[in-house]
Backbone as ProteinMPNN parsed JSONL, in Angstrom:
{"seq_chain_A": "XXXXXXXXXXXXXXXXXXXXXXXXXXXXXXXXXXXXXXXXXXXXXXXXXXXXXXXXXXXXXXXXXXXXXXXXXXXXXXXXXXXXXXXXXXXXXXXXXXXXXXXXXXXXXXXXXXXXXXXXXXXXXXXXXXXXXXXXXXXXXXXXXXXXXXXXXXXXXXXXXXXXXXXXXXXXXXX", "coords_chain_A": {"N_chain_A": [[-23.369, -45.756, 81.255], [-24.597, -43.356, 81.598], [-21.842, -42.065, 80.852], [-21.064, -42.527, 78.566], [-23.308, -40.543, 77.144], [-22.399, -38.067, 78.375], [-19.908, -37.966, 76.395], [-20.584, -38.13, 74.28], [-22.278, -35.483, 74.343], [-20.277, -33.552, 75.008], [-18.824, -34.098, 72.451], [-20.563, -32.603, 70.797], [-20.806, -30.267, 71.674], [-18.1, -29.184, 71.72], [-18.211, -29.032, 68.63], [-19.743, -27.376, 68.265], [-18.805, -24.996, 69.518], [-16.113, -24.94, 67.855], [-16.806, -25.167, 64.759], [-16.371, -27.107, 61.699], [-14.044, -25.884, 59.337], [-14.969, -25.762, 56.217], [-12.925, -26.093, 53.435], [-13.102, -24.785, 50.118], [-12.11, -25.835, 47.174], [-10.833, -25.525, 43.958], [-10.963, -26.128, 40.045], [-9.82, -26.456, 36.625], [-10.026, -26.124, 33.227], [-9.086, -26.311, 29.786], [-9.907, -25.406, 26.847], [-9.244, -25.893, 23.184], [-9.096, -25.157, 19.989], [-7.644, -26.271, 17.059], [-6.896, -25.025, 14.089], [-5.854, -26.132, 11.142], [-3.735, -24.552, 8.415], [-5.065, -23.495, 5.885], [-4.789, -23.271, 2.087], [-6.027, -22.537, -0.823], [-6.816, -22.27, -4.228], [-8.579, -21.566, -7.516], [-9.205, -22.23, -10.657], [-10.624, -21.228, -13.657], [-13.43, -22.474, -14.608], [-14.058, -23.624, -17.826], [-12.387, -23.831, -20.55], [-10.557, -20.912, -22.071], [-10.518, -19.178, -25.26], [-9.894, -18.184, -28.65], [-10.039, -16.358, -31.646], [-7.642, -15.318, -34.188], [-7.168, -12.655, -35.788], [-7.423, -11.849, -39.35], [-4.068, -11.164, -41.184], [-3.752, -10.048, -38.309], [-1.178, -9.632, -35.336], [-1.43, -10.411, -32.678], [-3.265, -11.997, -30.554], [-5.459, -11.687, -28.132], [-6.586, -13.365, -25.657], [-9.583, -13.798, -23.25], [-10.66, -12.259, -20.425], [-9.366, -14.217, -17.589], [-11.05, -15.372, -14.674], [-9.374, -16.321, -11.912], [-9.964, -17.984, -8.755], [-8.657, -17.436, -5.243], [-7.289, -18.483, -1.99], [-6.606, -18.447, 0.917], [-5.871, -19.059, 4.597], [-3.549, -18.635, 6.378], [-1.466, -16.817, 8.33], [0.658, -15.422, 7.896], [0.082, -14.837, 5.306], [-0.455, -15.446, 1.192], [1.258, -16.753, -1.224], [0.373, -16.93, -4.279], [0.863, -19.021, -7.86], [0.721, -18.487, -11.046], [1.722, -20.671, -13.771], [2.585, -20.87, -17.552], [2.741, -23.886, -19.036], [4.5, -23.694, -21.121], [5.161, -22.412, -24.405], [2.527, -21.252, -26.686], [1.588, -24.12, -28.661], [1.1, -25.836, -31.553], [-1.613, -27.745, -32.236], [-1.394, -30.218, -33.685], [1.146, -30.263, -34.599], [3.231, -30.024, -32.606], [5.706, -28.909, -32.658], [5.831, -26.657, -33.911], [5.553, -23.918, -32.414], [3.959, -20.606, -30.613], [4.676, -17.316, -29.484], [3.787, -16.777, -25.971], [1.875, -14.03, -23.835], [1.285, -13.458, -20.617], [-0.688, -11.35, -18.184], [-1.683, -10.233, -15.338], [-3.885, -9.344, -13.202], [-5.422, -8.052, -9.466], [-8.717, -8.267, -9.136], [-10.888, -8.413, -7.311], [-10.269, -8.277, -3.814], [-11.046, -9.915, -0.363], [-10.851, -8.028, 2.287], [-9.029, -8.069, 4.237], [-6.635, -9.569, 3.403], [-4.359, -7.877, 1.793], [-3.828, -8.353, -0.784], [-1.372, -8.103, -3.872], [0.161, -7.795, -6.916], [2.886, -9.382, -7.697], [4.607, -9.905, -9.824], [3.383, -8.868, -12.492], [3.126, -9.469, -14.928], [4.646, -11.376, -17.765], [6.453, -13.128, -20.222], [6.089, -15.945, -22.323], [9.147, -17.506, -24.28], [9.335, -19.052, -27.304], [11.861, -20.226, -28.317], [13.68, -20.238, -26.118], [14.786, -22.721, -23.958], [12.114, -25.151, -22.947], [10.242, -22.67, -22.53], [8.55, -21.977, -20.741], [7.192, -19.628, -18.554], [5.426, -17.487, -15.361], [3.384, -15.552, -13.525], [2.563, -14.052, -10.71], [1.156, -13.465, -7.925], [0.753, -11.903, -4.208], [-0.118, -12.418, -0.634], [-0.302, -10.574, 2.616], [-1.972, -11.344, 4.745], [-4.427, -12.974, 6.035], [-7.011, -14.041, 3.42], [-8.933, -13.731, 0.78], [-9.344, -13.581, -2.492], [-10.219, -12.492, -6.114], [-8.347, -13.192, -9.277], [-7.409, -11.558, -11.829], [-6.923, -13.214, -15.287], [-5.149, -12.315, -18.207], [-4.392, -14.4, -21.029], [-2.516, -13.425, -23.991], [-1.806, -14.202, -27.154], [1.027, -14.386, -29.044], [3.071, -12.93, -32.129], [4.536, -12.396, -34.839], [3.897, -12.102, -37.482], [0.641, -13.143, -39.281], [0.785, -14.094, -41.575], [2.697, -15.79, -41.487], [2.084, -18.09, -39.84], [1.899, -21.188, -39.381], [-1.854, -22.662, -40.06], [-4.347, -23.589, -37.963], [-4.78, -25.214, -34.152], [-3.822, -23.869, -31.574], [-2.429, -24.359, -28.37], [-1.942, -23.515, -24.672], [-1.374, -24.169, -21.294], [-2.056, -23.142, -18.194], [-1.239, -23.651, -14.951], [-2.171, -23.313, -11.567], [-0.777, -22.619, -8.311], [-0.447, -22.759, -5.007], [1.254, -21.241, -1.952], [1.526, -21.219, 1.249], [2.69, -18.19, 2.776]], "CA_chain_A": [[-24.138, -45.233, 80.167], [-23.991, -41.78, 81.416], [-20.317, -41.414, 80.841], [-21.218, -42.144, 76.451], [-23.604, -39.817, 76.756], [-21.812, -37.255, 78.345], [-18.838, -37.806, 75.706], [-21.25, -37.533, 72.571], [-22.781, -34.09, 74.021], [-18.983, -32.999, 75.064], [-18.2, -33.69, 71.235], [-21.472, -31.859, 69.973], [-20.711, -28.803, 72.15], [-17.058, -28.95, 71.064], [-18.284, -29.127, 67.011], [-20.487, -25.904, 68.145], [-17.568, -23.949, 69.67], [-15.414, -25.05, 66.917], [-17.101, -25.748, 63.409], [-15.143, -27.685, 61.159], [-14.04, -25.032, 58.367], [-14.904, -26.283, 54.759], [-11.946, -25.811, 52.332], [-13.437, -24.514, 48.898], [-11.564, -26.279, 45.782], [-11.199, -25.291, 42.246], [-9.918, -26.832, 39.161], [-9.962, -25.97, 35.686], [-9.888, -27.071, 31.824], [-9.316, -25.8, 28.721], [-10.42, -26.019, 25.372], [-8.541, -25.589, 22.123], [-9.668, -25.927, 18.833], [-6.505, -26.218, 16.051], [-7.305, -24.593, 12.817], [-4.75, -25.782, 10.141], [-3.14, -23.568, 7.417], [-5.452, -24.077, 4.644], [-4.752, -22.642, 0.715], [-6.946, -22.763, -2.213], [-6.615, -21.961, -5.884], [-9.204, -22.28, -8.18], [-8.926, -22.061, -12.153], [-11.71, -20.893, -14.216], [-14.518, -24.059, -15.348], [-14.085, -23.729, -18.913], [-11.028, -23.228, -21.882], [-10.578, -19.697, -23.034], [-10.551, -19.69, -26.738], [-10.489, -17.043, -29.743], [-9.334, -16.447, -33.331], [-6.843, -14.687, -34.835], [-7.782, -12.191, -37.028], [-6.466, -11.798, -40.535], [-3.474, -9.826, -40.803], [-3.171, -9.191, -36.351], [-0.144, -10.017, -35.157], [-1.501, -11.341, -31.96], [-4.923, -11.849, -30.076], [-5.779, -11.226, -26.427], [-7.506, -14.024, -24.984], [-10.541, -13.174, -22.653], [-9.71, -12.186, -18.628], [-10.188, -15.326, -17.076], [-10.799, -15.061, -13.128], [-9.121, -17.477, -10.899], [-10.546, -17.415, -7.168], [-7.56, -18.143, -4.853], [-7.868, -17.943, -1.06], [-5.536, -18.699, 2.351], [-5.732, -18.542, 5.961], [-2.215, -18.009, 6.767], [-1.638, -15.514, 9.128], [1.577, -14.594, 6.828], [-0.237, -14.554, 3.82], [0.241, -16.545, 0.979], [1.797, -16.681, -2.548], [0.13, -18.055, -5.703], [1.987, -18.556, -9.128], [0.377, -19.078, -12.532], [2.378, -21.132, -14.391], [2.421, -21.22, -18.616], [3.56, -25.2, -19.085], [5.11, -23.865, -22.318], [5.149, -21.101, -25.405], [1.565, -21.861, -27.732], [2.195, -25.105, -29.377], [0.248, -26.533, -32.45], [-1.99, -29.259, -31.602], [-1.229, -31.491, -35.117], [2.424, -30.132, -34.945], [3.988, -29.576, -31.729], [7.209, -28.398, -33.042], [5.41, -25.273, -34.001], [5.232, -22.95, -31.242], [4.025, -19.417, -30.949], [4.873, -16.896, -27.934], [2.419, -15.722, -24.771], [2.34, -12.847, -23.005], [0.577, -13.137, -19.2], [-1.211, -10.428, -17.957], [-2.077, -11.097, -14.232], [-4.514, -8.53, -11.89], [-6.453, -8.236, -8.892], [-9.992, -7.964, -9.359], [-11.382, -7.82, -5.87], [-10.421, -9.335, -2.757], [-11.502, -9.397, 1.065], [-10.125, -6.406, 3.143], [-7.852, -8.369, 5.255], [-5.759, -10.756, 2.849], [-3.635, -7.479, 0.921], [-3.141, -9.063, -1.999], [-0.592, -7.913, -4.493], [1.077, -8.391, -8.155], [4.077, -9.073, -7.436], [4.944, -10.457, -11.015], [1.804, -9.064, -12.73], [3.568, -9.802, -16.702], [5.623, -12.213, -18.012], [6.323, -13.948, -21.512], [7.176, -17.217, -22.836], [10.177, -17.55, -25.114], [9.559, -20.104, -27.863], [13.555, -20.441, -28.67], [14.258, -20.971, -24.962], [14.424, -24.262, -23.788], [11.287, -25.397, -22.558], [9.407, -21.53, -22.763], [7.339, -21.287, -19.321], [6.619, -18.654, -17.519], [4.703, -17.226, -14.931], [2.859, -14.83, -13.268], [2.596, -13.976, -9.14], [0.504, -12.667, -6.508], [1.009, -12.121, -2.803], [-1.107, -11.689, 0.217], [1.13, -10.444, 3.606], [-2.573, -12.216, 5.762], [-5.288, -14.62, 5.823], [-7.605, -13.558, 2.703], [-9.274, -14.05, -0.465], [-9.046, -12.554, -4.237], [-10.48, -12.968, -7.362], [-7.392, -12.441, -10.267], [-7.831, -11.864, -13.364], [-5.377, -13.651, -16.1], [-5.22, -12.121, -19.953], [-2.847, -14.534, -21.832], [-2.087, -12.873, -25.065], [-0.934, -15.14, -28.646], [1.942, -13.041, -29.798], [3.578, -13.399, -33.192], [5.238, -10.85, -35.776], [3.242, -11.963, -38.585], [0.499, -14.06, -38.95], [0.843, -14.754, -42.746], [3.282, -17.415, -41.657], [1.771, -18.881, -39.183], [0.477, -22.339, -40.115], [-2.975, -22.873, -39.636], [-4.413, -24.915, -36.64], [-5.015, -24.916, -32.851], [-2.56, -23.655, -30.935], [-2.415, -24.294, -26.87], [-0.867, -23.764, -23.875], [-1.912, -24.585, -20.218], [-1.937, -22.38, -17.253], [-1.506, -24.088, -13.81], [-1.837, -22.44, -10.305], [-0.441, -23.19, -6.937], [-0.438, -21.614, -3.751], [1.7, -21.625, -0.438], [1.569, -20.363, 2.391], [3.711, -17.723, 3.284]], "C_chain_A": [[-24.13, -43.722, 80.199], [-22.827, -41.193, 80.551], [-20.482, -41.334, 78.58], [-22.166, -41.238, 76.748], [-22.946, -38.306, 76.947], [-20.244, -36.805, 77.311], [-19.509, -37.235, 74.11], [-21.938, -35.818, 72.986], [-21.346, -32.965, 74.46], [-18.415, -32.785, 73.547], [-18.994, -32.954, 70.135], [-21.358, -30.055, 70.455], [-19.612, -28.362, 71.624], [-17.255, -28.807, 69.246], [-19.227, -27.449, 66.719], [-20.139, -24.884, 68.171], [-17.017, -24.034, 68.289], [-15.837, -25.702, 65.444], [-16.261, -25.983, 62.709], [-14.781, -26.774, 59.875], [-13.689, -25.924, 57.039], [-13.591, -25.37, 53.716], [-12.364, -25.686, 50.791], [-11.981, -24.891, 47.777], [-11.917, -25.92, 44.441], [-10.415, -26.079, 41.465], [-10.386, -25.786, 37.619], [-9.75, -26.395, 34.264], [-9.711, -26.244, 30.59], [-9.436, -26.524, 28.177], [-10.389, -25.412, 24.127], [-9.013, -25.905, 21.089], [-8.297, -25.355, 17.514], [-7.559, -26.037, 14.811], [-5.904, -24.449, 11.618], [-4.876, -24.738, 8.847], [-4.226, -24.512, 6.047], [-5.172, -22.72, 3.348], [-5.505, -22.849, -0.284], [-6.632, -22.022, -3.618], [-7.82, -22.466, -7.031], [-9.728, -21.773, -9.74], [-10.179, -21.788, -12.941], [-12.238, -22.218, -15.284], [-14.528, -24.587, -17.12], [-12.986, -23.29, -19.985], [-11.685, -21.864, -22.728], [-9.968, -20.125, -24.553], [-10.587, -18.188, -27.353], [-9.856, -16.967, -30.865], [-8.92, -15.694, -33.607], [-7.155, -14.085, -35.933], [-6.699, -12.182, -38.449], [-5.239, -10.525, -40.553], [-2.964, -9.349, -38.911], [-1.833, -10.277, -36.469], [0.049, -10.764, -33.165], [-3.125, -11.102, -31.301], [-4.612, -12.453, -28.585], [-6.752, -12.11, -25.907], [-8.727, -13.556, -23.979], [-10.174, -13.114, -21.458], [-10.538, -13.481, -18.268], [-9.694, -15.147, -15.47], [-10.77, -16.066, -12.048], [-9.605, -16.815, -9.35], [-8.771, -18.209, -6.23], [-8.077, -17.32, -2.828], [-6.757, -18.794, 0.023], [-5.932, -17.915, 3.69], [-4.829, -18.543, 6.552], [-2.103, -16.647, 7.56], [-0.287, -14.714, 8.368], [1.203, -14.295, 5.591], [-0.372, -15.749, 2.93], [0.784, -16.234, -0.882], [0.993, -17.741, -3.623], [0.468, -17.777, -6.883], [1.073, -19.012, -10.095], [1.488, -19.571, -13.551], [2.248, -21.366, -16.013], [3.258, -22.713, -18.431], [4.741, -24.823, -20.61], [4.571, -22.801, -23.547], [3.243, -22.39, -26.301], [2.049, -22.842, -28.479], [0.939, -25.376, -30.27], [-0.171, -27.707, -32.504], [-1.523, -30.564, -32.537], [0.359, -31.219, -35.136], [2.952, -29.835, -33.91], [5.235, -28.619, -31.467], [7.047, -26.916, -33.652], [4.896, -24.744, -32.795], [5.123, -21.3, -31.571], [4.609, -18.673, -29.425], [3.431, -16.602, -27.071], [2.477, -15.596, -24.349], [0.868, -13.728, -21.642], [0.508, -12.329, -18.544], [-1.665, -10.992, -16.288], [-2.668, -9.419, -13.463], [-5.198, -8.856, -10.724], [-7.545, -7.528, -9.245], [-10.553, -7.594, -8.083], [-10.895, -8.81, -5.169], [-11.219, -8.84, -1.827], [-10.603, -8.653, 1.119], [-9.07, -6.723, 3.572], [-6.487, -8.611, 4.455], [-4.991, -9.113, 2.086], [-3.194, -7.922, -0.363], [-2.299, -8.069, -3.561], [-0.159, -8.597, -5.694], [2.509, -8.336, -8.077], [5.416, -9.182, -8.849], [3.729, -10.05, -11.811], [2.105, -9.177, -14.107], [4.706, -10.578, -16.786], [5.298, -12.605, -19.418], [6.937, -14.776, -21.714], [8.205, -17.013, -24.107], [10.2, -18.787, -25.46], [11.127, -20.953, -28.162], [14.229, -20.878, -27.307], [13.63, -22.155, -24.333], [13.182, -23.899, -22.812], [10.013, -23.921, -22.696], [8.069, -21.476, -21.782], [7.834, -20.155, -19.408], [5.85, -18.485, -16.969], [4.739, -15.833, -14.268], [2.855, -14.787, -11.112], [1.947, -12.893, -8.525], [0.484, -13.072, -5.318], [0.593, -11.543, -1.719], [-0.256, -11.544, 1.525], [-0.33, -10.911, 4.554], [-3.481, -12.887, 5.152], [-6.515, -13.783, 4.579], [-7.712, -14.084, 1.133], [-8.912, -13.27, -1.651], [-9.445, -13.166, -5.61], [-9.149, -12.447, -8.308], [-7.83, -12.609, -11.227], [-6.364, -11.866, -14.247], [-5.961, -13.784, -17.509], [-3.599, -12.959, -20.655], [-3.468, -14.188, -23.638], [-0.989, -14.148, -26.194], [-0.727, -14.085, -29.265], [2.795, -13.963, -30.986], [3.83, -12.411, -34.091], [4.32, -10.738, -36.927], [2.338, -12.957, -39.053], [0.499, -14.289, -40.172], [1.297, -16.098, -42.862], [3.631, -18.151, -40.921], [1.264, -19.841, -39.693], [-0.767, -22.214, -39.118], [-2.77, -24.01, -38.365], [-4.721, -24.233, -35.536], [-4.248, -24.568, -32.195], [-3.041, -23.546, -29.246], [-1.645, -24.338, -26.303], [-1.862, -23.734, -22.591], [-0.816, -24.301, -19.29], [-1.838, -23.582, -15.867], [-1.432, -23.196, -12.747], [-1.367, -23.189, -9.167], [-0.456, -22.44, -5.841], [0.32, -22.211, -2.505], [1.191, -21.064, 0.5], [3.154, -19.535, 2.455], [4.749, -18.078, 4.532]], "O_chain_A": [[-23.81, -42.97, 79.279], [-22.831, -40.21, 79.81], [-20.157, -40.507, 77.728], [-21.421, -40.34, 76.357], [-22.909, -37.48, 76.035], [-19.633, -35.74, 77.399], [-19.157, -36.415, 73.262], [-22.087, -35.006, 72.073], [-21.408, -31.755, 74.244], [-17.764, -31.79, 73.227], [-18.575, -32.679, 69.01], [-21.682, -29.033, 69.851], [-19.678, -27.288, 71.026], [-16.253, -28.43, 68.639], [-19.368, -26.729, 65.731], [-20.519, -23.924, 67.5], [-17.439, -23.196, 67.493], [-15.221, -26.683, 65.027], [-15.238, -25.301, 62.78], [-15.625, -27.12, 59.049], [-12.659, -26.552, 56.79], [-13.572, -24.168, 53.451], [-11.909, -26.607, 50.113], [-10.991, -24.162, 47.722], [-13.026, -25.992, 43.913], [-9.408, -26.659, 41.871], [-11.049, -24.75, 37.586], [-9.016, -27.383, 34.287], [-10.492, -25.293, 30.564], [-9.319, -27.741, 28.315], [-11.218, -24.558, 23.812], [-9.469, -27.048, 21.049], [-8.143, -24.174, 17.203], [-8.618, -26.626, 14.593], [-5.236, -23.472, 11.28], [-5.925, -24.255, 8.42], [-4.136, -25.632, 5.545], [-5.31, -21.52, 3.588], [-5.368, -24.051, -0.513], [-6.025, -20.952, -3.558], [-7.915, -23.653, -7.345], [-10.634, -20.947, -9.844], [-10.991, -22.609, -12.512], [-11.713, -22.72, -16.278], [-14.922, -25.68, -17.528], [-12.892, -22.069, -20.106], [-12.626, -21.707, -23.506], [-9.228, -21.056, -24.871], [-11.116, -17.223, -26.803], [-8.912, -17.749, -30.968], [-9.669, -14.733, -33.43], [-7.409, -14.69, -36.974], [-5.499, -12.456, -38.475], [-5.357, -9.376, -40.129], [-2.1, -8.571, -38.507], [-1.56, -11.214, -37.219], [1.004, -11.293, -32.596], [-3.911, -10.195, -31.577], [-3.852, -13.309, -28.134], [-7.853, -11.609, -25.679], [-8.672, -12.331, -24.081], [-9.277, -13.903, -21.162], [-11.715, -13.779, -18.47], [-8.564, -14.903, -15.048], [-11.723, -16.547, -11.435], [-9.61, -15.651, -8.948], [-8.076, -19.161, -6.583], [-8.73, -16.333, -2.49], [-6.194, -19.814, -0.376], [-6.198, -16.727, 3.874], [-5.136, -18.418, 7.738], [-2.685, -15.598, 7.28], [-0.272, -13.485, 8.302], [1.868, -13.587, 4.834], [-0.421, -16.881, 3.411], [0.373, -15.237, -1.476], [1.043, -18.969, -3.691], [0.492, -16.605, -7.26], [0.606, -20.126, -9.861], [2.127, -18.694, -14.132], [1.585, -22.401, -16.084], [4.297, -22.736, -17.772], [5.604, -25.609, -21.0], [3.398, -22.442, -23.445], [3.022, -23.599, -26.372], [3.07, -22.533, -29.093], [-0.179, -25.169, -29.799], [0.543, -28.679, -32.75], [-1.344, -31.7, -32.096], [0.956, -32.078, -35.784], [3.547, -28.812, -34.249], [5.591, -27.908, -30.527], [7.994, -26.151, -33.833], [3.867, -25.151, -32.256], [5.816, -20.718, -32.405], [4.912, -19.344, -28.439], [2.325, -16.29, -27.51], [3.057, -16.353, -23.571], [-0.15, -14.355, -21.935], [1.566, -12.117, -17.951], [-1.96, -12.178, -16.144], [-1.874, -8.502, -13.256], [-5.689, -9.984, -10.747], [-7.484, -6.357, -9.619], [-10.672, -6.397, -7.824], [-10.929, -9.986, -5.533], [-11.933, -7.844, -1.949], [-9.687, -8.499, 0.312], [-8.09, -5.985, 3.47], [-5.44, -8.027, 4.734], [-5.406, -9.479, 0.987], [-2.062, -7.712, -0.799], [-3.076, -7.339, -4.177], [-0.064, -9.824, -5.684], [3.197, -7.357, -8.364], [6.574, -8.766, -8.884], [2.889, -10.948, -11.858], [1.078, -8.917, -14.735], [5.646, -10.487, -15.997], [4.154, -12.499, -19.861], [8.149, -14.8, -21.496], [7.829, -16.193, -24.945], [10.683, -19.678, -24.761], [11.278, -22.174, -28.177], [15.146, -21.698, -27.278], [12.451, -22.485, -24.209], [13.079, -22.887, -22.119], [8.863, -24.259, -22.977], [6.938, -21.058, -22.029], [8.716, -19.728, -20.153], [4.878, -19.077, -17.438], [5.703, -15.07, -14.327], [3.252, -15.766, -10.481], [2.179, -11.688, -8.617], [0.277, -14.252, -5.038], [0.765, -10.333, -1.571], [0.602, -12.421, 1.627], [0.154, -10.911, 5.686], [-3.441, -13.332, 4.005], [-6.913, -12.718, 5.05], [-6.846, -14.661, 0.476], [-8.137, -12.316, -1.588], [-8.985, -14.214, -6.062], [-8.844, -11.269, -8.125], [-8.528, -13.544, -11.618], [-5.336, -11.192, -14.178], [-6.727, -14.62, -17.989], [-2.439, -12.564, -20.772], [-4.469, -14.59, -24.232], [0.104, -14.678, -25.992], [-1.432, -13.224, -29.792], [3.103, -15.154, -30.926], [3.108, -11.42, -33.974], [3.949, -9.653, -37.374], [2.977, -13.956, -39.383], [-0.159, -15.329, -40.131], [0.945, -17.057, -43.549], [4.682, -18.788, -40.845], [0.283, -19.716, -40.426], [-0.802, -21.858, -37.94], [-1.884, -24.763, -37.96], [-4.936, -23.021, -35.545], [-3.489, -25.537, -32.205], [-3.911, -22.744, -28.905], [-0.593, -24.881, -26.641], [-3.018, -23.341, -22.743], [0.366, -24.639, -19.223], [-2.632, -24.509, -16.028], [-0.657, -22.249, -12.878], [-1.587, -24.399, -9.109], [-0.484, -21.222, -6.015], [0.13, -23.348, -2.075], [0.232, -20.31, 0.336], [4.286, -19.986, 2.278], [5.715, -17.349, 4.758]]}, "name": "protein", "num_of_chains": 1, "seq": "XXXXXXXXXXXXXXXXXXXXXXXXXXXXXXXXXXXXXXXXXXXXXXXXXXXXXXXXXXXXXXXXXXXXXXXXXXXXXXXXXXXXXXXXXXXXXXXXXXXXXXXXXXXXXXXXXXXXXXXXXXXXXXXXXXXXXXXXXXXXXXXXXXXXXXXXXXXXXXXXXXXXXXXXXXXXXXX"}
């Protein structure tokens, strides 16, 4: 019985000389959060409208202010599209021309935004008679634009009467 005790205070004196040295461990984790490329475009709530006076030879619709917006770190491009020259709602086959006027109004600081196309006109006589308009931001940022389309015509004596429309679309990429 001696001899165990003398082995357990031989291995308590030996643990006193020599403490067992703790090895400190680390690890580590990250944590990512993905933020896709988003674009927006967004067209003004209600149809611009106005009347042709007697005698003008064309009338200037009202600025209508699309909001358009991207977090692209290149920027991003959005196009206004005319689908087609003024057409006559009861007559189709009557078309007039229209001019597109395209500005910035205000953006954020960051996004640069630019006219890169800021006029264009449809051509009733050429097939189909779009056109559009273009602005372009080189980063991530907002902008209000403002878009004057203009009903152009030489004379309106002989214009027929009626409604005449055409329809704007927008789109946006990313750069």
């Amino acid at each position: 019985m001696l001899m165990l005790r003398d082995q357990v205070m031989a291995c308590a004196i030996a643990l006193a000389i020599h403490p067992t040295t703790l090895i400190a461990r680390a690890d580590r984790q990250s944590y990512q959060v993905h933020v896709p490329t988003r674009a927006s475009v967004q067209a003004p709530p209600v149809a611009a409208s106005a009347r042709l006076p007697e005698g003008a030879g064309q009338v200037r619709l009202p600025e209508q202010n699309w909001s358009v917006a991207s977090n692209s770190q290149s920027g991003a491009t959005v196009r206004l599209v005319a689908d087609h020259s003024f057409q006559n709602l009861e007559d189709p086959s009557i078309c007039r021309d229209a001019r597109m006027d395209l500005r910035i109004i205000t953006q954020s600081c960051s996004g640069n935004w630019i006219g890169t196309r800021p006029r264009a006109s449809t051509d009733h006589e050429a097939a189909g008679g779009t056109t559009f308009v273009e602005a372009q931001s080189s980063k991530p940022g907002s902008a209000a634009i403002g878009l004057v389309v203009t009903f152009e015509q030489t004379d309106s004596a002989f214009t027929p009467a009626g409604c005449y429309e055409l329809t704007v679309t927008g789109t946006i990429v990313a750069n």
